[in-house]
Structures are given as structure tokens and as C-alpha cells.
PyMOL Python script that loads the backbone (N, CA, C, O; Angstrom):
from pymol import cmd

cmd.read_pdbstr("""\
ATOM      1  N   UNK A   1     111.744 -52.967  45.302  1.00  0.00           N
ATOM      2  CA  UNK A   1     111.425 -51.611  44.907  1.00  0.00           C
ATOM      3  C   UNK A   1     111.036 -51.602  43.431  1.00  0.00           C
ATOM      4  O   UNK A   1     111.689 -52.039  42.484  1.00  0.00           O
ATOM      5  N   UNK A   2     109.671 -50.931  43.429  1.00  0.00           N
ATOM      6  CA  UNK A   2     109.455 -50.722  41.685  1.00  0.00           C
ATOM      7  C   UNK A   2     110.293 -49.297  41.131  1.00  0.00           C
ATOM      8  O   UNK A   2     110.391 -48.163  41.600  1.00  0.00           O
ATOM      9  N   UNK A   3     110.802 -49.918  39.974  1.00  0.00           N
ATOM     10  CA  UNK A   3     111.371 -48.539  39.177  1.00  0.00           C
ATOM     11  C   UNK A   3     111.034 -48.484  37.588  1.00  0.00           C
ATOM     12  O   UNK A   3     110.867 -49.428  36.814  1.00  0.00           O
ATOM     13  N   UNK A   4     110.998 -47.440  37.404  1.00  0.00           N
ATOM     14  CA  UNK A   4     110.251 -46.897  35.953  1.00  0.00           C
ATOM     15  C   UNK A   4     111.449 -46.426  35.180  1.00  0.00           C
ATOM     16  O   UNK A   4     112.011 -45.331  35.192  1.00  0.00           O
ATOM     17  N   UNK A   5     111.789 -47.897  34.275  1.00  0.00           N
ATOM     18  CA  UNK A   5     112.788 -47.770  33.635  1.00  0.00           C
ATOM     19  C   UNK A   5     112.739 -48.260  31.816  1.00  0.00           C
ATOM     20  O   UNK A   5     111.558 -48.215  31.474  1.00  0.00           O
ATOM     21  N   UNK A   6     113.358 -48.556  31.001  1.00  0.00           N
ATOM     22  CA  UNK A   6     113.353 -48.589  29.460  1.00  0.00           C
ATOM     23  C   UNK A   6     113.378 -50.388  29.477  1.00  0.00           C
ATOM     24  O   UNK A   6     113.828 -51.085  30.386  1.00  0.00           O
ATOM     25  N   UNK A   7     112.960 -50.704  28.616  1.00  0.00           N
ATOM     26  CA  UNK A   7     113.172 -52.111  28.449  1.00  0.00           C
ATOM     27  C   UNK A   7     113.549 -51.922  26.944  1.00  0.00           C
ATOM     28  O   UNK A   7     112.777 -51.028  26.598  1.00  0.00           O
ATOM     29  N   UNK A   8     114.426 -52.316  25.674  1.00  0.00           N
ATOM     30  CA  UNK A   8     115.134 -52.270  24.281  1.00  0.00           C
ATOM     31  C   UNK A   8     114.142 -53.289  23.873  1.00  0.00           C
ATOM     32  O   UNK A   8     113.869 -54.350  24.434  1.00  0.00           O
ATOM     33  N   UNK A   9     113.633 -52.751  22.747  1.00  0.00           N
ATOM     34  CA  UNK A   9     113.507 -53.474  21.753  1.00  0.00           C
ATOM     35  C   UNK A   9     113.630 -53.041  20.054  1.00  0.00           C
ATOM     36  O   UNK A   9     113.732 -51.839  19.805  1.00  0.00           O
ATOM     37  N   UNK A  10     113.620 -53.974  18.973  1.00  0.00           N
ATOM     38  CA  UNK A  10     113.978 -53.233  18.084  1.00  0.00           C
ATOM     39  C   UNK A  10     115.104 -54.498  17.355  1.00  0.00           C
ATOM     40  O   UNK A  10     115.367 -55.652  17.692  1.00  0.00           O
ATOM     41  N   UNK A  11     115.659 -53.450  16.003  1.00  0.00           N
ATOM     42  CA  UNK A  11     117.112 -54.786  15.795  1.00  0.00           C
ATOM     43  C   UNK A  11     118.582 -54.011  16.138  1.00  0.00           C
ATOM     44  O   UNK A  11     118.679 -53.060  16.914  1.00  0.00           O
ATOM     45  N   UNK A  12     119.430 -54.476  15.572  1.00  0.00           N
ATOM     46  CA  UNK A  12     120.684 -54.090  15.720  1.00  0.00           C
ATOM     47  C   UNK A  12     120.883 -52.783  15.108  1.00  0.00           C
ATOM     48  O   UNK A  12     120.775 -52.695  13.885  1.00  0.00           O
ATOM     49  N   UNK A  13     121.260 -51.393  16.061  1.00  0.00           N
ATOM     50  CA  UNK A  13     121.788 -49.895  15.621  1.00  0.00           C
ATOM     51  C   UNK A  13     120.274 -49.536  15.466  1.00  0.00           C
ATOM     52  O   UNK A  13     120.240 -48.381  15.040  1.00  0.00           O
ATOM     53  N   UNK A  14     119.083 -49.996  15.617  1.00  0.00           N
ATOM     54  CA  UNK A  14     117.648 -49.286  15.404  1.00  0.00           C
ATOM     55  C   UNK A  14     116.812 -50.023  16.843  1.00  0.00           C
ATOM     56  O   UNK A  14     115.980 -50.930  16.860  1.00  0.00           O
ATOM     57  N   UNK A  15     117.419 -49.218  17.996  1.00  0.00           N
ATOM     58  CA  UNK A  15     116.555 -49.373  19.024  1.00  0.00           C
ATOM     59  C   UNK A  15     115.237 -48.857  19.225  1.00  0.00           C
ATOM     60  O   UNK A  15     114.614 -48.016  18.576  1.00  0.00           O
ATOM     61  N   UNK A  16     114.950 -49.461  20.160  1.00  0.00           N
ATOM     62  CA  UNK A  16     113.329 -48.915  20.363  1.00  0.00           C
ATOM     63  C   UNK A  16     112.739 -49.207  21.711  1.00  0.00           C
ATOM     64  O   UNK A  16     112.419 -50.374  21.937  1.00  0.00           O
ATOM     65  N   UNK A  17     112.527 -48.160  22.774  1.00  0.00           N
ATOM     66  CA  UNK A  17     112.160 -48.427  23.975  1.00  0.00           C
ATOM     67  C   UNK A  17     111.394 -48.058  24.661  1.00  0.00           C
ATOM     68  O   UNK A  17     111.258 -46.844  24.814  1.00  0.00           O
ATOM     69  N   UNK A  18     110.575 -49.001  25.362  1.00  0.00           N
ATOM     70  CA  UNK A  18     109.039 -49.220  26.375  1.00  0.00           C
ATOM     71  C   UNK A  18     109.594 -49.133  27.371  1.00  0.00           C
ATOM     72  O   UNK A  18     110.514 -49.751  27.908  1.00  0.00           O
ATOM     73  N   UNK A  19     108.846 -48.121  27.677  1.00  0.00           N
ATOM     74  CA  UNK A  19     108.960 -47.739  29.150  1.00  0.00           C
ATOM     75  C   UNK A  19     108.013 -48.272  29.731  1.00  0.00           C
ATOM     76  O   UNK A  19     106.824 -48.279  29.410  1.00  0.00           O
ATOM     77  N   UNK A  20     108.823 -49.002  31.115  1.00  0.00           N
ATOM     78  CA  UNK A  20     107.638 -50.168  31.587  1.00  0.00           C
ATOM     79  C   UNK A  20     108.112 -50.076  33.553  1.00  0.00           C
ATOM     80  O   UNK A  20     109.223 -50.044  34.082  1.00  0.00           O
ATOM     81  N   UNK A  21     106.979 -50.062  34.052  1.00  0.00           N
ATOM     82  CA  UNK A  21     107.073 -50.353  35.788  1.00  0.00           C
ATOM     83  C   UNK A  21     107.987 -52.063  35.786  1.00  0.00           C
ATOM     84  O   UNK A  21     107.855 -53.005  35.005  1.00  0.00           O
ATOM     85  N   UNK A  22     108.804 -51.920  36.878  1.00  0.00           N
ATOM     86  CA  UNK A  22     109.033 -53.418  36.974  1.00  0.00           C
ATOM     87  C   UNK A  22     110.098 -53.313  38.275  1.00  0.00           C
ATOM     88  O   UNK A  22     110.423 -52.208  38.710  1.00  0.00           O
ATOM     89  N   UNK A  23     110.554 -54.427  38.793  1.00  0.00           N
ATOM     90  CA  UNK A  23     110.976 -54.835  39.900  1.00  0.00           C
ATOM     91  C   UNK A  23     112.487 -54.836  39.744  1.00  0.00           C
ATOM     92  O   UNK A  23     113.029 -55.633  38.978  1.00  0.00           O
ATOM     93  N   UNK A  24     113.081 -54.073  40.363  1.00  0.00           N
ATOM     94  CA  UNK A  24     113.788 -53.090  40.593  1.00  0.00           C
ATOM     95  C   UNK A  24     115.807 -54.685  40.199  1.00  0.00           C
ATOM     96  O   UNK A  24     117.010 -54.594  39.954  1.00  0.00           O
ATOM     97  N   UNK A  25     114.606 -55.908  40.453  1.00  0.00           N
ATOM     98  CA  UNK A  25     115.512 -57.101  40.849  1.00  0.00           C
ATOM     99  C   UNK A  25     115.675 -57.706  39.671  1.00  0.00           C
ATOM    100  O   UNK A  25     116.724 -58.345  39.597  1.00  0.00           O
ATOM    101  N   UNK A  26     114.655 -57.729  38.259  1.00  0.00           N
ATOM    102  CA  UNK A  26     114.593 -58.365  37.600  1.00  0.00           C
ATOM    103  C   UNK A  26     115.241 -57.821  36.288  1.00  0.00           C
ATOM    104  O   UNK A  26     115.567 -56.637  36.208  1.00  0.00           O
ATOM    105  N   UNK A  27     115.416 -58.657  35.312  1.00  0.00           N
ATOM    106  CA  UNK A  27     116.599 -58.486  34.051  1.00  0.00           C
ATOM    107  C   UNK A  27     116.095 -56.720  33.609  1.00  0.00           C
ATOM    108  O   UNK A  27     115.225 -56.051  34.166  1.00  0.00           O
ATOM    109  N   UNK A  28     117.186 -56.229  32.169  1.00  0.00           N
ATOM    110  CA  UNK A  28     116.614 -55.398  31.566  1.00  0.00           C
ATOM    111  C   UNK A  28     115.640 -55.529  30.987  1.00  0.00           C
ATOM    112  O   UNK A  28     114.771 -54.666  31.110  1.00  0.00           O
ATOM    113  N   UNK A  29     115.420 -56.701  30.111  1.00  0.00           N
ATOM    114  CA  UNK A  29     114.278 -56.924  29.206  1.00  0.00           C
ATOM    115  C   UNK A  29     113.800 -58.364  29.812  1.00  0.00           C
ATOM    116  O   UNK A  29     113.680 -59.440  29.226  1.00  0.00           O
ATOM    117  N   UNK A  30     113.610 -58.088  30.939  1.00  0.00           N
ATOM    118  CA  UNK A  30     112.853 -59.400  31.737  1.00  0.00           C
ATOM    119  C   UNK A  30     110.862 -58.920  32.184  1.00  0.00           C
ATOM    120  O   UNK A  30     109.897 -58.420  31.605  1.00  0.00           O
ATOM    121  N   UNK A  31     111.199 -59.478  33.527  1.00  0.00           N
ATOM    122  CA  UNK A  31     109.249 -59.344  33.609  1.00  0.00           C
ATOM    123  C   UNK A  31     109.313 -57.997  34.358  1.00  0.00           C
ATOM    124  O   UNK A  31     110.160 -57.594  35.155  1.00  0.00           O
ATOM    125  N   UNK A  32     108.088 -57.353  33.848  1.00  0.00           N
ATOM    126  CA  UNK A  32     107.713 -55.864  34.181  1.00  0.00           C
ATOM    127  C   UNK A  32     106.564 -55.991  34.880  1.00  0.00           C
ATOM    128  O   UNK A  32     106.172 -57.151  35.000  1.00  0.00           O
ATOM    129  N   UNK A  33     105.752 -54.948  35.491  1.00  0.00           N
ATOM    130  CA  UNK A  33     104.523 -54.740  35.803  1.00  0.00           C
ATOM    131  C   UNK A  33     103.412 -54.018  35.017  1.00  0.00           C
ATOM    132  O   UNK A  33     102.200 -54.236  35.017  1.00  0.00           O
ATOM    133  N   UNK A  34     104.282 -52.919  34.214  1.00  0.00           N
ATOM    134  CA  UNK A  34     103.265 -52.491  33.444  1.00  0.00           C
ATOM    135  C   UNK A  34     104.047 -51.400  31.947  1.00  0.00           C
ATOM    136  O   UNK A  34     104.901 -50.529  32.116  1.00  0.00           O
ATOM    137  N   UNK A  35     103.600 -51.695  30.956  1.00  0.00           N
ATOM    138  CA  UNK A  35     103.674 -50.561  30.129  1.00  0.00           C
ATOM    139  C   UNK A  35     103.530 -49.248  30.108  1.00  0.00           C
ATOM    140  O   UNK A  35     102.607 -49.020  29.326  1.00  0.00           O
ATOM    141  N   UNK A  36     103.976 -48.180  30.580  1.00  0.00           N
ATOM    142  CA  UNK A  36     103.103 -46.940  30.654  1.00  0.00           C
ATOM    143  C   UNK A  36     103.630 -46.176  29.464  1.00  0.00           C
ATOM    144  O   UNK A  36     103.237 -45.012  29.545  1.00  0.00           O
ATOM    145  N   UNK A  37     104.381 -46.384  28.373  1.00  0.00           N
ATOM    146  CA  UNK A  37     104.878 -45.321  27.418  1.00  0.00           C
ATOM    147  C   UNK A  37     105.890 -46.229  26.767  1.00  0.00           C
ATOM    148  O   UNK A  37     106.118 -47.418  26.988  1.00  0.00           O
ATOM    149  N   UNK A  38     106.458 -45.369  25.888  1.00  0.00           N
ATOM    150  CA  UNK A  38     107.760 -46.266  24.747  1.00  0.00           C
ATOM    151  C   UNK A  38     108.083 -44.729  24.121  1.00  0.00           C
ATOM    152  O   UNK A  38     107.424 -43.692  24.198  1.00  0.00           O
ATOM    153  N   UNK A  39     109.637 -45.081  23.341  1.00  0.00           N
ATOM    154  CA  UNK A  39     110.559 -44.394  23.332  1.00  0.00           C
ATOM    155  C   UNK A  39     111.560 -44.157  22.159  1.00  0.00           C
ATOM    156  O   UNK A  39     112.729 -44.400  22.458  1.00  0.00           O
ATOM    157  N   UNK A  40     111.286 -43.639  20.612  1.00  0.00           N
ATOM    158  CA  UNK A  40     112.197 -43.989  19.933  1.00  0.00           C
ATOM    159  C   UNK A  40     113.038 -43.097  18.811  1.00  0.00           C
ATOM    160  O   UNK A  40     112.728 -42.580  17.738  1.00  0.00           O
ATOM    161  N   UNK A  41     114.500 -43.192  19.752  1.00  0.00           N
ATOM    162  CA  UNK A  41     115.403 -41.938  19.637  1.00  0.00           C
ATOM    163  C   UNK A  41     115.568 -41.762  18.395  1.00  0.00           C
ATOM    164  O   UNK A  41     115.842 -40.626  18.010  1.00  0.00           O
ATOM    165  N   UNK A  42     115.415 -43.094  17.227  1.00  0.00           N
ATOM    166  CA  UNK A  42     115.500 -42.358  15.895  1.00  0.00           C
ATOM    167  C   UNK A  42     114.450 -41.076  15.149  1.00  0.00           C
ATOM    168  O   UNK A  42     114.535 -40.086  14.421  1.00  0.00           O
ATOM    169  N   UNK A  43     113.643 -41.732  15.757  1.00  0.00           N
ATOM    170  CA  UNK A  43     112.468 -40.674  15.219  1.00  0.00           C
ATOM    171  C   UNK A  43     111.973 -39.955  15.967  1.00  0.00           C
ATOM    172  O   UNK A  43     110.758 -39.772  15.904  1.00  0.00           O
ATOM    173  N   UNK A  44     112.838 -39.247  17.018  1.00  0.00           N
ATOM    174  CA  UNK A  44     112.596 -38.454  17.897  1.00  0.00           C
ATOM    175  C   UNK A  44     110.462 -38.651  18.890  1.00  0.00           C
ATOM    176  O   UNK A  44     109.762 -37.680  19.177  1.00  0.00           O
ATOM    177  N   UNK A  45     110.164 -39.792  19.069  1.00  0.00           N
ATOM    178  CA  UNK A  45     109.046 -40.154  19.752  1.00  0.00           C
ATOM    179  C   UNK A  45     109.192 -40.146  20.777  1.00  0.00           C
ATOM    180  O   UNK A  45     110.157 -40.699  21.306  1.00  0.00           O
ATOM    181  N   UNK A  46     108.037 -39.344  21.587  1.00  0.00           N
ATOM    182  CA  UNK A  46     108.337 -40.024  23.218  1.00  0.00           C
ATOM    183  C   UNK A  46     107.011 -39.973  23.368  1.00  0.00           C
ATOM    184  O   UNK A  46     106.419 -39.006  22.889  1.00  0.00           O
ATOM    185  N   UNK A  47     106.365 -40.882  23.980  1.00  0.00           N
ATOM    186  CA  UNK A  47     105.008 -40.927  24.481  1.00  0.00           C
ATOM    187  C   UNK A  47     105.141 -41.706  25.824  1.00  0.00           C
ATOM    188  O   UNK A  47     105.924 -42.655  25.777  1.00  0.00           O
ATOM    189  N   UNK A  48     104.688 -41.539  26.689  1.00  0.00           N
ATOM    190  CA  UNK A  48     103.773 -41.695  28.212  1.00  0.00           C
ATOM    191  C   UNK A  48     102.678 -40.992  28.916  1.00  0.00           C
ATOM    192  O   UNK A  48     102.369 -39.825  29.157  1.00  0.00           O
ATOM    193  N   UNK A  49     102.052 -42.601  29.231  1.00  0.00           N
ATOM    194  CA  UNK A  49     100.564 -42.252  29.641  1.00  0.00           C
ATOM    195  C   UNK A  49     100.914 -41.350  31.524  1.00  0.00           C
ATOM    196  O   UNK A  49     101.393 -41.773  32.576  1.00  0.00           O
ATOM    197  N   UNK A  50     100.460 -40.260  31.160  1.00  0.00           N
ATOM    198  CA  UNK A  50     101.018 -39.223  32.379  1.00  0.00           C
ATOM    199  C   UNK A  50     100.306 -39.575  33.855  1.00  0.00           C
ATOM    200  O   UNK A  50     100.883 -39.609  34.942  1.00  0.00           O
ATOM    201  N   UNK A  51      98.949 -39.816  33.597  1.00  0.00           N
ATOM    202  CA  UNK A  51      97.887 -40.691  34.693  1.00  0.00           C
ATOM    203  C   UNK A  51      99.192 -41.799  35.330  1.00  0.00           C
ATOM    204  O   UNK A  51      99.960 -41.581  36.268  1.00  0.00           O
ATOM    205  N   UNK A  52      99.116 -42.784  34.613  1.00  0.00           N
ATOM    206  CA  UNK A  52      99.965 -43.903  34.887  1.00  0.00           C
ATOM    207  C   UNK A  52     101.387 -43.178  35.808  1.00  0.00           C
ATOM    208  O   UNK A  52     101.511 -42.802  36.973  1.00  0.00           O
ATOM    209  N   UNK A  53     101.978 -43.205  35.056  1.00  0.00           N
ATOM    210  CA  UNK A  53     103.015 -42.483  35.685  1.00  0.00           C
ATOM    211  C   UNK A  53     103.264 -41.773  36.967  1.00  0.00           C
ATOM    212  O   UNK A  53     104.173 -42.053  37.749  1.00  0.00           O
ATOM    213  N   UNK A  54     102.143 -40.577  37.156  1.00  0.00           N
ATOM    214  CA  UNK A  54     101.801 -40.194  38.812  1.00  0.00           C
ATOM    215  C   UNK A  54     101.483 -41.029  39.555  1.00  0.00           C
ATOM    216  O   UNK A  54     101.930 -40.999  40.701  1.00  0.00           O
ATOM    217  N   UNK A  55     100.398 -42.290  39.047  1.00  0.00           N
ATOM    218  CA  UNK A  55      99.932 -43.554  39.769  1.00  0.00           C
ATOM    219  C   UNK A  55     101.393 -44.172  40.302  1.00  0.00           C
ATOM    220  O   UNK A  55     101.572 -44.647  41.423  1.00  0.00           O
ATOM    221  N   UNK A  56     102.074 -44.095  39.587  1.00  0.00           N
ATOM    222  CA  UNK A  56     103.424 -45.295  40.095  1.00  0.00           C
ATOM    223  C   UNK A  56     104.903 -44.336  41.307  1.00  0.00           C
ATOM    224  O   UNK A  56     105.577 -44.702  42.269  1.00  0.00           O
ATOM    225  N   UNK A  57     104.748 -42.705  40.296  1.00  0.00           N
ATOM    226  CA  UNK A  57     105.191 -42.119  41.367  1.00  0.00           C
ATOM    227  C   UNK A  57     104.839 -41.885  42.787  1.00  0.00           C
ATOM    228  O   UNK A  57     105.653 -41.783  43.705  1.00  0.00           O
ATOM    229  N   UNK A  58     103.722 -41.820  42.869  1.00  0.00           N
ATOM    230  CA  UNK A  58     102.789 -41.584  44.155  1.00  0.00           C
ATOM    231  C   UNK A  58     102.672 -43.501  45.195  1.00  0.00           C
ATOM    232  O   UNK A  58     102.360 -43.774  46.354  1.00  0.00           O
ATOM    233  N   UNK A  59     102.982 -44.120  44.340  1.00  0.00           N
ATOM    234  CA  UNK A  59     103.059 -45.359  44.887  1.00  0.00           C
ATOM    235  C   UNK A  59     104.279 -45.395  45.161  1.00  0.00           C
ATOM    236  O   UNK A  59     104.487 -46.585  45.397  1.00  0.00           O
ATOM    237  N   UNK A  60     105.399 -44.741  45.303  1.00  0.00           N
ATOM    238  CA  UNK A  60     106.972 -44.855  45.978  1.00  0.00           C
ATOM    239  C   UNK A  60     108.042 -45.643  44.510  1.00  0.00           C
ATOM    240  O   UNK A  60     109.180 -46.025  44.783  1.00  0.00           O
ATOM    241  N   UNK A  61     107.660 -45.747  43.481  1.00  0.00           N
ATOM    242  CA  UNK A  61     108.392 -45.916  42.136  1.00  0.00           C
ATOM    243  C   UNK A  61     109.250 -44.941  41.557  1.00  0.00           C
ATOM    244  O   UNK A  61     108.965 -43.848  41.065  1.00  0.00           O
ATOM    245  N   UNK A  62     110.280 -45.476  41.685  1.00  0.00           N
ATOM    246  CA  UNK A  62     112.029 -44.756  41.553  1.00  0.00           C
ATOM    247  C   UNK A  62     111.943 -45.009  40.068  1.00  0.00           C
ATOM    248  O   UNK A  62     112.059 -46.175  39.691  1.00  0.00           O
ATOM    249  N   UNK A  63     111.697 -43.764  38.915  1.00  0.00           N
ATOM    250  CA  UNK A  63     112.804 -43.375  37.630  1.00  0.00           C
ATOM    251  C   UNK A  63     113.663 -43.636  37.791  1.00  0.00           C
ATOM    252  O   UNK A  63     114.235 -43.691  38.879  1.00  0.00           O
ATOM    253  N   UNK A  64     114.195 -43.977  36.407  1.00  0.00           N
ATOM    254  CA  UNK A  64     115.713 -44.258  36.443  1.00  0.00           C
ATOM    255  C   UNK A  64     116.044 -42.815  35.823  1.00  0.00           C
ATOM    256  O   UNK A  64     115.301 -41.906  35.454  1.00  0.00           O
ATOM    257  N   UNK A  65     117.268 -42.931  35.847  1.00  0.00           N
ATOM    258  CA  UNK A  65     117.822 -40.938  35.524  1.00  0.00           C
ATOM    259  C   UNK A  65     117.461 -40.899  34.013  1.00  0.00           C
ATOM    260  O   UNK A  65     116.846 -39.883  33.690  1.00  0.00           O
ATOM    261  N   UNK A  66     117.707 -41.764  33.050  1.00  0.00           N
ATOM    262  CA  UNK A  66     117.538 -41.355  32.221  1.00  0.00           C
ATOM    263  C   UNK A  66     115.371 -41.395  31.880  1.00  0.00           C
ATOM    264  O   UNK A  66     114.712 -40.630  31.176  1.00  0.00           O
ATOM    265  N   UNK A  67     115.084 -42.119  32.388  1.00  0.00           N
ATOM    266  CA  UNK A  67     113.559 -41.602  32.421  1.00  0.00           C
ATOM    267  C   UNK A  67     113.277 -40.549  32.672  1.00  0.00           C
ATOM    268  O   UNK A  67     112.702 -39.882  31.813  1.00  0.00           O
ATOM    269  N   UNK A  68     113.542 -40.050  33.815  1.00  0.00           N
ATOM    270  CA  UNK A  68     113.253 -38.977  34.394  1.00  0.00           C
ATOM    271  C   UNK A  68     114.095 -37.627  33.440  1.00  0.00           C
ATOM    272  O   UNK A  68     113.697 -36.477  33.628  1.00  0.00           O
ATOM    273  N   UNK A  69     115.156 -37.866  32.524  1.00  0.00           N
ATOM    274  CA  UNK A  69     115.687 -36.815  31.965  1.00  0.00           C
ATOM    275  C   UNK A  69     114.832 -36.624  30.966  1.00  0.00           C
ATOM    276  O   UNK A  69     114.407 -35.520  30.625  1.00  0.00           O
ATOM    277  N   UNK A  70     114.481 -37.925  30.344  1.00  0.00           N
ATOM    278  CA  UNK A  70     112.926 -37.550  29.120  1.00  0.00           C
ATOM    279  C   UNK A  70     112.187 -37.235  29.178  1.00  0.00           C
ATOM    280  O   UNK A  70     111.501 -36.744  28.282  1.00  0.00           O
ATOM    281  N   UNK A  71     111.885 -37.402  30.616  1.00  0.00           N
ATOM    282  CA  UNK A  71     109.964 -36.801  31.167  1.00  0.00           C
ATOM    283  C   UNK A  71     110.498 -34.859  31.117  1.00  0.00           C
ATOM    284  O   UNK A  71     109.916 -34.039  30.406  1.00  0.00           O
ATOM    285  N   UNK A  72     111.510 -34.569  31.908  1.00  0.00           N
ATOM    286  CA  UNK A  72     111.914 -33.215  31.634  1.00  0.00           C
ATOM    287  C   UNK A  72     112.152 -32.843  30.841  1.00  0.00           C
ATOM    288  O   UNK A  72     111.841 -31.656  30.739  1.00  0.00           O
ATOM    289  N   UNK A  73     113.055 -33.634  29.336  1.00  0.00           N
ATOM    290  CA  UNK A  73     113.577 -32.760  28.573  1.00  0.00           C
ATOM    291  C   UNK A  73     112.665 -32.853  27.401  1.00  0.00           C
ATOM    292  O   UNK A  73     113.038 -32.004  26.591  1.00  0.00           O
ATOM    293  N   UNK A  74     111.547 -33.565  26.914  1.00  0.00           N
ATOM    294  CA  UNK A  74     109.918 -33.287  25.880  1.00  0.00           C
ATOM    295  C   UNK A  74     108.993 -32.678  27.090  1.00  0.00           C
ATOM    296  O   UNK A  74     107.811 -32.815  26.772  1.00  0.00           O
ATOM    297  N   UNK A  75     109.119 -32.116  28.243  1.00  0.00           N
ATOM    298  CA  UNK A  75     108.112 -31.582  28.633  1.00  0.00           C
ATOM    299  C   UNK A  75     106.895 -32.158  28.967  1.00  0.00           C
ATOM    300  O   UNK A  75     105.931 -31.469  29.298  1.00  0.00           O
ATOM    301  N   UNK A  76     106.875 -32.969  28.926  1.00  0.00           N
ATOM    302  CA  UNK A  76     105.858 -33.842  29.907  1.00  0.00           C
ATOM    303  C   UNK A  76     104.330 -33.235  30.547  1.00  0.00           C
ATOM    304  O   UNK A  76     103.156 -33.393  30.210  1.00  0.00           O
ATOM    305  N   UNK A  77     104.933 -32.564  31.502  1.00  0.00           N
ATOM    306  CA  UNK A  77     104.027 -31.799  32.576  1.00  0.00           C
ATOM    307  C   UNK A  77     103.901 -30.421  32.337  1.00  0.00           C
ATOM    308  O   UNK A  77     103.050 -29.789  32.963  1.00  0.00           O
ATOM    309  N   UNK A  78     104.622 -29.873  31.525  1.00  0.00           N
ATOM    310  CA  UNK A  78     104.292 -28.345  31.528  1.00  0.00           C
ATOM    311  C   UNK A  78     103.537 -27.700  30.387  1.00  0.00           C
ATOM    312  O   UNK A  78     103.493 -26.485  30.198  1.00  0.00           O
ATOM    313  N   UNK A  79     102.916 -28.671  29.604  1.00  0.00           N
ATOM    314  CA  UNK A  79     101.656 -28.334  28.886  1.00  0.00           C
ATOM    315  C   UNK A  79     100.756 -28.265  29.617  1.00  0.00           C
ATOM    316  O   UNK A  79     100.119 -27.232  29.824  1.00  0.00           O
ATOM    317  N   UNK A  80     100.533 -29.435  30.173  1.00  0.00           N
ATOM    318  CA  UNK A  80      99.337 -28.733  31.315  1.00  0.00           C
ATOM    319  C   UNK A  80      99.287 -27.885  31.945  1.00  0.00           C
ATOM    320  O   UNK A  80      98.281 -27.181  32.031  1.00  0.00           O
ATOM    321  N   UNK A  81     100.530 -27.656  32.685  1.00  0.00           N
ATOM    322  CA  UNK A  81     100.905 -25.957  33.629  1.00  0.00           C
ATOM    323  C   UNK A  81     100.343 -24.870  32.626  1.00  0.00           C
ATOM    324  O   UNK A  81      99.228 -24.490  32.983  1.00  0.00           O
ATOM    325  N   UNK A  82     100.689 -24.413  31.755  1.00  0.00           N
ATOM    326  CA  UNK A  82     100.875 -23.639  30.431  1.00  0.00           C
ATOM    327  C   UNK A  82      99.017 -23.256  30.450  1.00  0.00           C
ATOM    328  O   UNK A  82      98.476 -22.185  30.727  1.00  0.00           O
ATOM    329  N   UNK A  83      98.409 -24.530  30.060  1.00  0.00           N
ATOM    330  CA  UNK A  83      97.086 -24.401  29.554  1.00  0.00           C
ATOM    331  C   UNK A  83      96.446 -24.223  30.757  1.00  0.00           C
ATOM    332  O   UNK A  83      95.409 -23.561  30.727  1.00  0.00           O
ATOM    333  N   UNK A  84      96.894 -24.741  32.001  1.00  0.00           N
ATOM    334  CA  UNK A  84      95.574 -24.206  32.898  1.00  0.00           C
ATOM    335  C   UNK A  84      95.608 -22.796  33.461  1.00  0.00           C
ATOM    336  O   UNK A  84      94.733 -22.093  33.967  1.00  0.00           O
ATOM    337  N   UNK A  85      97.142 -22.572  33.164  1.00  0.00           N
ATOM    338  CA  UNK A  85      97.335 -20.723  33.457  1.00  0.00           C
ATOM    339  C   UNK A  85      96.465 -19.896  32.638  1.00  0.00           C
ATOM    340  O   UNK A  85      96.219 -18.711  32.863  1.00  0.00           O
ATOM    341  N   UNK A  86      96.005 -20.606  31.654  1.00  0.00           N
ATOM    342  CA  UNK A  86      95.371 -19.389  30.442  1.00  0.00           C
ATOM    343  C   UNK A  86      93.772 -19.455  31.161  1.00  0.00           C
ATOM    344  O   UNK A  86      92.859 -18.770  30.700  1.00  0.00           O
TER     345      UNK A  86
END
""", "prot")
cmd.dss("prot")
cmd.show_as("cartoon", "prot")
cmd.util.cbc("prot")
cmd.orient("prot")
């Protein structure tokens, strides 16, 4: 099963995390399938490519909870909702 989860990078107390497709079997910071975004809580960043993302949801790819709490809690999808209402 693919899941769309964080892989750490960064040094010690200054993390930094890529959000990457990968096999559901393999390490945390082992082999992935793809990059779609990165993540970094000091400086409040969140970026993901949103295309990508539907591509991997729509292909049966399980978020992990805390992915899925970031995609909801910066809003993700509801800029677009927002702008195509106008």
C-alpha cells in the first residue's frame, strides 16, 4: 500500500519535512516514490503540489493522520472553493 507520509530531515531540535509517496513497508527516511511537498514547523511552511496529491489520492494512497491534519489545518483546498465561488 502507498501512503503519503513525512520523511525528517534537517539537524538536531531543527527539523524539516518532505512529504513524499512511498511504500507503506519501507523505513521512515528510506526509499519513496515521489516528492510531492515539504514541511517546516519552525517557520511555519507548508507547501504541496495539490495536482500530485489528488493523483496519489485517486490512485488508493492512504495519508498518514498527521498529513492529512496539515492538508486541513493551512487549507489546502479551500482557496480554490473560495475563488471559484466568486
Amino acid at each position: 500500500m502507498v501512503r503519503i507520509r513525512l520523511q525528517r530531515f534537517g539537524k538536531k531540535k531543527s527539523p524539516f519535512y518532505r512529504i513524499v509517496c512511498a511504500d507503506s513497508r519501507s523505513p521512515r527516511d528510506g526509499r519513496f516514490i515521489e516528492i510531492i511537498g515539504h514541511w517546516d514547523p519552525k517557520r511555519k511552511i507548508f507547501d504541496i503540489n495539490k495536482e500530485r496529491y489528488i493523483y496519489w489520492i485517486q490512485r488508493g494512497a492512504q495519508p498518514t493522520d498527521i498529513v492529512e491534519s496539515l492538508v486541513r489545518n493551512f487549507k489546502v483546498f479551500e482557496k480554490e472553493s473560495s475563488q471559484s465561488q466568486s
